[in-house]
Structures are given as structure tokens and as C-alpha cells.
C-alpha positions as MATLAB code, in Angstrom:
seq = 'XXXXXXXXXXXXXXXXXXXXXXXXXXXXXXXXXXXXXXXXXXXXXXXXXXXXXXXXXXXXXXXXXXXXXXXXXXXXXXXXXXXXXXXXXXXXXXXXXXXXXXXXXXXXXXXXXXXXXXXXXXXXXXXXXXXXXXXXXXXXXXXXXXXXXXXXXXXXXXXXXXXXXXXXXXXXXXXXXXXXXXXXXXXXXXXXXXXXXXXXXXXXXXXXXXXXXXXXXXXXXXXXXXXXXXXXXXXXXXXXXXXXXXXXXXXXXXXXXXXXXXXXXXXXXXXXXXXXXXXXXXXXXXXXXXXXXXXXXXXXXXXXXXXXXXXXXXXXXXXXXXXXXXXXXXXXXXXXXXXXXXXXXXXXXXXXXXXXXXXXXXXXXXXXXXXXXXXXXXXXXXXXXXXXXXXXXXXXXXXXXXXXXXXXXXXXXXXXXX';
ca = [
     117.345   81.941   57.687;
     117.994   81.865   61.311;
     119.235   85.371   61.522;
     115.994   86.055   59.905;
     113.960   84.544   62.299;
     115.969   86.313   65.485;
     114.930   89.143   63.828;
     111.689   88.105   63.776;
     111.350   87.439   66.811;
     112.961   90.667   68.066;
     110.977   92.894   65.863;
     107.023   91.260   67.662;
     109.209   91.465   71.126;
     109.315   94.981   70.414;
     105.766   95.453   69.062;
     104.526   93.518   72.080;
     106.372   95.781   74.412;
     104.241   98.311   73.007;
     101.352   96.634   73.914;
     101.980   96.477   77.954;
     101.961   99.004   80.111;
     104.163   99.678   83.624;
     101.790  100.247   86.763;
     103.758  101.585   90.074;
     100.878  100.488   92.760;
     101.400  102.884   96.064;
      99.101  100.980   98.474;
     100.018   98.435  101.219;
     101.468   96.587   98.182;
     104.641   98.656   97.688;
     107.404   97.828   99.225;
     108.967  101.052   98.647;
     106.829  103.623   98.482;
     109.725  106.615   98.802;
     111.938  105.590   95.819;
     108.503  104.898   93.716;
     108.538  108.575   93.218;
     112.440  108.812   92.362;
     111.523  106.266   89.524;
     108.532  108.329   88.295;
     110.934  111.061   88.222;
     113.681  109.188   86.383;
     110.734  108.268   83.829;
     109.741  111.885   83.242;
     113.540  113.037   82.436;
     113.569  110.813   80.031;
     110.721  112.324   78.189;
     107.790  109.435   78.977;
     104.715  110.860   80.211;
     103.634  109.059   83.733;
     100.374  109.315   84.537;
      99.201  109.918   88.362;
      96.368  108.190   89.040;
      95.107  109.736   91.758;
      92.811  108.064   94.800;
      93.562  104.889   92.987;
      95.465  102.442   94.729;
      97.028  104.544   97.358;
      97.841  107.164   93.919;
      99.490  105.116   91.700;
     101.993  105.725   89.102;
     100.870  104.634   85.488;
     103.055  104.382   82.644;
     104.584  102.875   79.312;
     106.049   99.811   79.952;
     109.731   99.969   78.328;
     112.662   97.102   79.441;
     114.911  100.172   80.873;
     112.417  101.176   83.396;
     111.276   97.714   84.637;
     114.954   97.082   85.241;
     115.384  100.372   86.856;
     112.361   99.220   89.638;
     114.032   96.192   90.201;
     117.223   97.690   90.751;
     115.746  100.397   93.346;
     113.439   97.642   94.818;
     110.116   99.097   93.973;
     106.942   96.923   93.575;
     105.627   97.363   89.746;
     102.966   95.487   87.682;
     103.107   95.147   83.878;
      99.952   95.157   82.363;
      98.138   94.911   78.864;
      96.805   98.071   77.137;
      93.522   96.905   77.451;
      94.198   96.493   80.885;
      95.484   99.868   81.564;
      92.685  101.461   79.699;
      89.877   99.663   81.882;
      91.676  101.557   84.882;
      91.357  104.704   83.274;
      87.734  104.574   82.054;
      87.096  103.316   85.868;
      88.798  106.292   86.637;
      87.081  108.785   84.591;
      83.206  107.761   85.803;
      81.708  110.886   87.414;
      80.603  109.172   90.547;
      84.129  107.721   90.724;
      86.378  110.520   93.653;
      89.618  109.210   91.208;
      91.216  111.462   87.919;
      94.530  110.481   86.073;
      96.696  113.530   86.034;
      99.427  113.260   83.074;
     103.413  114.607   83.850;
     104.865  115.126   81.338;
     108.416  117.102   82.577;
     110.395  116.840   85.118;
     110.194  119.797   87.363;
     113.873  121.358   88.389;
     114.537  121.619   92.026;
     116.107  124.526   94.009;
     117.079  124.001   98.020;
     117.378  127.097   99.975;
     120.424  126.312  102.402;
     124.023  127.490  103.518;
     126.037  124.965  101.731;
     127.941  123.962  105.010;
     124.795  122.350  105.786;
     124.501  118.519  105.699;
     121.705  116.561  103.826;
     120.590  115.093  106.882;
     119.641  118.284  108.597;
     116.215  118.770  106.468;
     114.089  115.984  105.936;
     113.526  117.048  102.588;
     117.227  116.679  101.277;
     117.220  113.541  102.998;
     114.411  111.998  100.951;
     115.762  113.668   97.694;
     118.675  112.023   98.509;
     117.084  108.939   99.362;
     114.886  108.617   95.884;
     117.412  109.748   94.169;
     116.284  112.687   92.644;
     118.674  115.739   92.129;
     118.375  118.853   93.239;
     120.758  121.823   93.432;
     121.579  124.261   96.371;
     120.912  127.708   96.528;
     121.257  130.813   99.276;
     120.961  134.184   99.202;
     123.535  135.445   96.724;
     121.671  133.001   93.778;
     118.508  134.312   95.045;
     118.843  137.569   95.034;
     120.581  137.909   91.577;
     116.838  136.500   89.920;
     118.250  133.022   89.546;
     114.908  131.405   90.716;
     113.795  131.663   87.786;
     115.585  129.062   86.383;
     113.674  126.427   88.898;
     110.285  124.263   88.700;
     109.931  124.036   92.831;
     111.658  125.552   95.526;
     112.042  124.062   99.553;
     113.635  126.605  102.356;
     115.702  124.588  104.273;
     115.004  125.181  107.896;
     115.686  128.615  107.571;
     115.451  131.872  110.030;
     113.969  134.438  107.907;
     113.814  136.997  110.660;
     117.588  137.541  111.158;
     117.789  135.970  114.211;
     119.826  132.938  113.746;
     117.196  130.653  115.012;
     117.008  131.772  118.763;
     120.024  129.273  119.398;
     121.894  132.161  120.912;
     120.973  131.196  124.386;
     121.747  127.330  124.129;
     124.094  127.511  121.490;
     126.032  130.896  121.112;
     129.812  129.341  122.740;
     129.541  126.311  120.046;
     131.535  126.398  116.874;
     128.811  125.249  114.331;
     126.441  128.494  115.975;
     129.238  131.426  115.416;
     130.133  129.751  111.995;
     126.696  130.388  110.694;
     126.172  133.699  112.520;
     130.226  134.547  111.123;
     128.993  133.237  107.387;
     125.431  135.460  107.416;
     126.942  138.623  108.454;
     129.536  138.683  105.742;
     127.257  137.480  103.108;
     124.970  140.735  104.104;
     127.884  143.100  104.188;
     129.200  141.807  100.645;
     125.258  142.007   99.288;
     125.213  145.426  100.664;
     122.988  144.844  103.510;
     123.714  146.605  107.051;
     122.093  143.554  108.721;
     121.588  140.073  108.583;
     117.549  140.521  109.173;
     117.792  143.168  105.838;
     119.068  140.570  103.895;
     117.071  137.727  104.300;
     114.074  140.105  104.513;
     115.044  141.081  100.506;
     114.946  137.319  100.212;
     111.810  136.599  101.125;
     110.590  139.149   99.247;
     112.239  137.659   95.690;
     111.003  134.210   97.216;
     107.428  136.088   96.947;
     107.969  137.288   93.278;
     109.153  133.872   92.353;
     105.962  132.750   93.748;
     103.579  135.294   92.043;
     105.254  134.048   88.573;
     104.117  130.989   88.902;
     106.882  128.867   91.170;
     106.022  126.033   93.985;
     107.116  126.938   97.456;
     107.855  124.314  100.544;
     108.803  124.222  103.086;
     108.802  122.734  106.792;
     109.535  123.568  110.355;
     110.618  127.341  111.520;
     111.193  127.992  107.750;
     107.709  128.317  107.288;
     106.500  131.061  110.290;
     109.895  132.604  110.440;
     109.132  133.449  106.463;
     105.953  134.792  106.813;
     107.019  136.981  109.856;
     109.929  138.330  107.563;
     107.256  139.706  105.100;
     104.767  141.233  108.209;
     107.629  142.881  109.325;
     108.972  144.890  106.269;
     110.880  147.919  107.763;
     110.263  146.572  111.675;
     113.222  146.137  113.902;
     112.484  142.658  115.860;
     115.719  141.732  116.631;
     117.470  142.210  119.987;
     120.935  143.346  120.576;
     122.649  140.268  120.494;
     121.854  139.440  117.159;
     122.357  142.548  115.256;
     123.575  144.879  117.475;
     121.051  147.349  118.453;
     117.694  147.140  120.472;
     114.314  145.956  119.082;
     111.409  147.642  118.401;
     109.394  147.453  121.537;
     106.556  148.204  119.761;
     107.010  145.543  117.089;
     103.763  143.963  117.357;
     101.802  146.963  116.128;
     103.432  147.232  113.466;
     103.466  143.903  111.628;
     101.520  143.634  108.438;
      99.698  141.087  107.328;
      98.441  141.734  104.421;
     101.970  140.678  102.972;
     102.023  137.331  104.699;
     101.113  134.499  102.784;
      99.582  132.067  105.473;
      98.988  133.652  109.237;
      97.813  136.825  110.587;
      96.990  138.522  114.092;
     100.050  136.840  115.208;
     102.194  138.389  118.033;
     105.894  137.983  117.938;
     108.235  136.520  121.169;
     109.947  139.417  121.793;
     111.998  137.306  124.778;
     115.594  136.669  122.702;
     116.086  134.037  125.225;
     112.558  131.785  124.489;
     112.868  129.252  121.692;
     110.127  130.391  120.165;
     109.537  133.127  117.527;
     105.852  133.876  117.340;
     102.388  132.009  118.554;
     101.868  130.941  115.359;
     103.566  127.514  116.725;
     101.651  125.850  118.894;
     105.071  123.541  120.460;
     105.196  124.781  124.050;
     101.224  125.252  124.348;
     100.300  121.737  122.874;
      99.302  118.805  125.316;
      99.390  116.184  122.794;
     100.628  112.267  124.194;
     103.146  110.971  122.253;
     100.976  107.708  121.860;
      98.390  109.942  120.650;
      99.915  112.188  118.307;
      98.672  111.816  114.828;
      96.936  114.102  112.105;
      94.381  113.252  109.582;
      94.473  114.124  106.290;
      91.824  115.299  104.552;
      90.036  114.168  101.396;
      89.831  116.036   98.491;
      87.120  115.633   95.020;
      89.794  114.237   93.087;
      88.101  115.964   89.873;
      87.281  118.823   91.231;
      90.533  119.593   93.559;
      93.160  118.147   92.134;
      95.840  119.884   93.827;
      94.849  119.409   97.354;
      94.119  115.407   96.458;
      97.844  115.398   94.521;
      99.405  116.699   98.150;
      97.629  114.493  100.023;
      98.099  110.930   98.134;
      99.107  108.221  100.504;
      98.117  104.511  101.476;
      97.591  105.910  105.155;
      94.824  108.572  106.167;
      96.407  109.011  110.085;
     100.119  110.343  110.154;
     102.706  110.042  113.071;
     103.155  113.552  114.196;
     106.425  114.749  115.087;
     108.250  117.592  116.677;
     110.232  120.697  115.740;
     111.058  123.884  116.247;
     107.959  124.726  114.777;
     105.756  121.534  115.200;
     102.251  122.703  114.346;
     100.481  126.083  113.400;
      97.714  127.791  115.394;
      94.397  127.086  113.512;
      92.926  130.884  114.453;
      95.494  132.464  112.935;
      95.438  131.090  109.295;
      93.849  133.251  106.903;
      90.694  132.356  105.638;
      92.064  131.324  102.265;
      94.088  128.881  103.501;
      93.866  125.239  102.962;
      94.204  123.014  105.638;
      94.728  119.763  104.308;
      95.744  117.831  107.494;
      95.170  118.683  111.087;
      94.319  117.625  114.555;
      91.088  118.915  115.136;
      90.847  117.837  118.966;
      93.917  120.102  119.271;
      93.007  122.522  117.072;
      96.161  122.507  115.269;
      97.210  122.355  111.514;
     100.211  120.351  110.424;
     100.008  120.588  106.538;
      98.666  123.592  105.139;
      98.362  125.009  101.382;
      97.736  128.294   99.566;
      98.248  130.076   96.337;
     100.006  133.306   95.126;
      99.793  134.661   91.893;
     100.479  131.975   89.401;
     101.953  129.956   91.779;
     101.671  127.955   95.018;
     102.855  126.998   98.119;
     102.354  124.221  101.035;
     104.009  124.479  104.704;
     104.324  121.223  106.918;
     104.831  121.249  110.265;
     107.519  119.619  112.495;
     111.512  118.690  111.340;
     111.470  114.726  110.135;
     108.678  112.167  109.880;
     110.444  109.551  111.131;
     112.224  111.476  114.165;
     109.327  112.697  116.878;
     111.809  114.753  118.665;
     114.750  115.761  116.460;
     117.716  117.488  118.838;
     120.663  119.260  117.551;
     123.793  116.934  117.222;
     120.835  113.675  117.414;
     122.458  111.425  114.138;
     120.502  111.682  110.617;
     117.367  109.409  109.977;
     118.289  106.119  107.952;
     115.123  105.812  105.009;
     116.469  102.511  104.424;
     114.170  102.052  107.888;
     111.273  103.562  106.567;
     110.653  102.909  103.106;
     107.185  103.368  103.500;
     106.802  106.150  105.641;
     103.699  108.069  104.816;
     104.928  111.573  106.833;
     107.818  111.699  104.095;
     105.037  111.053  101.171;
     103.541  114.636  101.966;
     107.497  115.660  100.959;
     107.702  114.146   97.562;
     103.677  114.344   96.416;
     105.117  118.007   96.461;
     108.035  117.303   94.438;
     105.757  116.127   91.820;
     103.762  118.255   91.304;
     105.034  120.303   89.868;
     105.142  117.829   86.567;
     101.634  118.307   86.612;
      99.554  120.818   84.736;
      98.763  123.342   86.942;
      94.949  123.826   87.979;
      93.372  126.494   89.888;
      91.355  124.985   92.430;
      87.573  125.137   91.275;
      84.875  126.911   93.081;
];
């Protein structure tokens, strides 16, 4: 009899369970907003559908309420709520009113994630391997062999990690060319391109962007942040154009390189003119670093707000429990807002200096966001500074922009409407 009644008792434990479901709130409530999304990701490789709820609560994370993922918040140290069914379903008829700017948006898959960097890089260079790292989601690394032998395919979302897509090897030469870590990479590139088959380092990584572009046109996500992002787009405007100077591959540059550029290939910019001074950090006008006067004290960007029903994708990107975001530095900080194409969508900026920071487009059947500047939580990252510790900024709403990315992926995949 009292083995019978333990069983009992077990068996409505587990009917109850049933019964309650597991909210994620990502307001001021959370006390860790950046591993809330490394649990939502745990939940969805487990095969449990999470529901975004998006606009609600700073857009929270809504789903079944089992014993394994309650422990698994409280072992991460992420703020949850368990509530009733009934409780849960209120939300989402709340939700679902047409006058209400809020939609739930079920994942139901965890989306596979590809990194684009040398693997003698270290996590804490990119501030998106850092957060991975940090929310513990996994990820794989990939370069240009992977890439150009089609295995993109294989992968949900894809960042470029700081990368110099014009051949150029960053325009460190004039800083950087006597130290180690500068004629390692410069040592590594050129023998990758010979044993690809490429004459040149700016051949190669041209090719690459060019499968990046395919893998975008059948339907992959593209990120990425900092020189990765105008550096790429000047490697596809500049198909069969010589723009690099002696020093990096050995012969002069095209002086007429600027009349030559294409845009219709790019996938963000045009009417751009390229730096052809090897010895100015700086690649293009696209960026806006060296022409911005922005205060420190007064360098934010708003984001903007999206129809949750009716643009989805935009108001996925741009979830957070803050409107105003720190800006920060890099190589490339912030884009020049006349030279976006007219298809682009800005989704945060700062108008007063007409500059974009977070930016988003589609390709084919996929899509692709760029984000201005090197790490949220660093406003002037230097080469050699020491890596960001998240365990500082558990909240920080620049590295949200990072992993509302990540997700998305998990979500079905709208068109925006028009």
C-alpha cells in the first residue's frame, strides 16, 4: 500500500507538471539576460518548442515547464517564472489582439552555427565568440578551405569573424607589420591561397565571399560586425579589380579602382570610394570612425520599433529591455547613412549623426544583419587590450543584438510584409 501511494503521488506530480508552464522574463527582471538565450537554446536541442514572445516583457522566452530545465536556469542563474496553463494562455490571447504591437513566434530547432575565423584566433577577439562562449551555446569554426569546398551548407547561421575580405590583412601593415602575431596571419593566408590554387590572398577570399553570397541566396543567415562587414561588401564591388598595394600582394594597385567597383553585387552600400592610402586605417568611407564627432558621454543609438505582426524579423533583431545602446568603437564603428541602398533596413542609428550602427537586408532566401563597432562592452577595443569578462555584464543590451541573431534562425522564416 505505501508503494502504491508513492506512486500515486508521482504519477499527479507528473500530470501537474504538465499543467505549468516555464516563462524566461527578459525585462529589468532578469538577472541574466545573456545566458537566457543559451537556455532557450539548450531547450530547443532537446526538441521542446520555445516560444518568443516578442515586445512582451522585454521579448520573453515562453515554454513547457519540465524539472530538467528549471534546474538548468538555476544552475546558469537565470530569472524564470513557472506558471499555470491557464496562465500562459491569457499571455498569448493578450498577445494575439490586433491592436496589441506583440506576436509569439514558435522555435522549434536549434539552428547550427558556423564562425568564419583562422583557428589561431582566440574567442575573445570577436564579441560574438565571446558571448557564444559565454551562453554556452556551441558553435564550430570554419575558414576558407571548409568554405570553399560547399560545406556551408551544412549550417543554420553564419558570423565572419572580423575578417579582411579585400586581401589586405586589415591595413595593420603600417602599425603592425615587424610583430609576430601580423606576419603569422599574413604567412598562414598566403599559403592557404597557394594550396587552394589562388595566385593571391585578395583572389581567395574574393571566391569566398562569393560562396558566402550563394550560401546566402539559398536561404542561410549572415552576421557579422566590425571591418567584416564593409571589407565584405567591397570584396564583391570589386570582382576582377586590383585594390591592393604592393606590400600586400606584391604588385601595384589599380589606380583607377574606384571606377570600377560594382555595386550591383554588394549586398548593403554603394557609391562608396575606396582608401587607396595602404598606410590609413581605413578601407573605404563607408565607415564613418575618423569623420564622426560623437562625445563619448553621448554616444548611444536608438533602436527602432518594429509592428511586431507585421515585421517580425526586424522586431526579433531588435528585442531588448533597453531602447538606447552604448555605442562603441572599431575598426569599422558605424556606416555612412547615404551610402546604404535603398533596400536596406536600418534598424538602429544615430540620426543626429547620421550614422547607422545595426543594419539588415535580405538575399535570396536568406538574410543578413551587419553591426557596427568590435565589443559592446569595450568603447575602444586596442590590439593586445585583455578580453571582456560577461560575468560583468550579464545584462548588456549591445551583446542582445548578437544573440536575438543567433535565434533566429529557430524561427520560421517570414518575408517582411509590404
Amino acid at each position: 500500500m505505501k508503494k502504491l501511494g508513492i506512486l500515486t503521488i508521482l504519477f499527479f506530480l507528473h500530470i501537474a507538471s504538465w499543467g505549468i508552464d516555464l516563462l524566461i522574463p527578459m525585462d529589468d527582471s532578469q538577472q541574466n539576460h545573456l545566458k537566457s538565450y543559451g537556455i532557450a537554446y539548450w531547450v530547443l536541442e532537446r526538441g521542446i518548442e520555445v516560444k518568443w514572445l516578442l515586445n512582451y516583457r522585454g521579448g520573453s522566452f515562453l515554454m513547457q515547464h519540465t524539472p530538467d530545465i528549471e534546474n538548468e536556469c538555476i544552475v546558469r542563474g537565470v530569472t524564470y517564472e513557472s506558471l499555470p496553463v491557464s496562465k500562459s494562455n491569457a499571455i498569448l490571447n493578450e498577445i494575439a489582439q490586433p491592436e496589441v504591437n506583440q506576436d509569439a513566434i514558435s522555435m522549434n530547432k536549434a539552428p547550427k552555427i558556423a564562425v568564419y575565423s583562422p583557428p589561431n584566433k582566440q574567442p575573445w577577439d570577436d564579441a560574438v565568440t565571446l558571448v557564444l562562449s559565454y551562453a554556452e551555446i556551441p558553435y564550430d569554426i570554419i575558414y576558407d578551405e571548409e568554405v570553399l569546398n560547399n560545406e556551408l551548407s551544412g549550417y543554420d547561421w553564419l558570423h565572419l569573424h572580423h575578417e579582411d575580405f579585400t586581401g589586405q590583412f586589415g591595413k595593420f601593415w603600417r602599425s603592425y607589420q615587424q610583430y609576430p602575431w601580423y606576419r603569422e596571419e599574413v604567412a598562414v593566408n598566403n599559403e592557404m591561397a597557394k594550396n587552394l590554387g589562388f595566385l593571391k590572398v585578395s583572389e581567395m577570399k574574393h571566391s569566398v565571399a562569393k560562396e558566402i553570397q550563394k550560401y546566402l541566396l539559398n536561404g542561410g543567415f549572415l552576421f557579422a560586425m566590425c571591418a567584416a562587414t564593409d571589407t565584405y561588401d567591397i570584396a564583391l564591388a570589386a570582382e576582377g579589380v586590383d585594390i591592393c598595394e604592393h606590400m600586400f600582394d606584391g604588385d601595384p594597385a589599380d589606380p583607377s579602382m574606384n571606377e570600377k567597383l560594382n555595386f550591383d553585387h554588394t549586398l548593403a552600400f554603394r557609391n562608396f570610394k575606396l582608401v587607396k592610402n595602404p598606410y590609413q586605417y581605413e578601407f573605404s568611407n563607408i565607415d564613418v570612425t575618423d569623420s564622426r564627432k560623437v562625445a563619448i558621454e553621448s554616444d548611444y543609438f536608438t533602436l527602432f520599433e518594429f509592428s511586431a505582426k507585421w515585421d517580425p524579423i526586424p522586431t526579433m533583431l531588435c528585442q531588448n529591455h533597453q531602447q538606447l545602446i552604448k555605442g562603441f568603437m572599431g575598426q569599422t564603428t558605424a556606416y555612412n547613412s547615404d551610402l546604404l541602398k535603398p533596400e536596406v533596413l536600418v534598424m538602429g542609428e544615430n540620426k543626429s549623426a547620421k550614422e547607422a550602427r545595426y543594419i539588415h537586408g535580405e538575399k535570396g532566401k536568406g538574410f543578413w544583419t551587419f553591426y557596427g563597432g568590435h565589443d559592446p562592452e569595450d568603447y575602444r577595443h586596442l590590439v593586445g587590450d585583455p578580453p571582456t569578462d560577461l560575468n560583468l555584464h550579464p545584462n548588456s543590451p549591445g551583446y542582445r543584438l548578437i544573440l536575438n541573431n543567433i535565434l533566429f534562425p529557430a524561427a520560421k522564416k517570414k518575408k517582411r510584409k509590404t
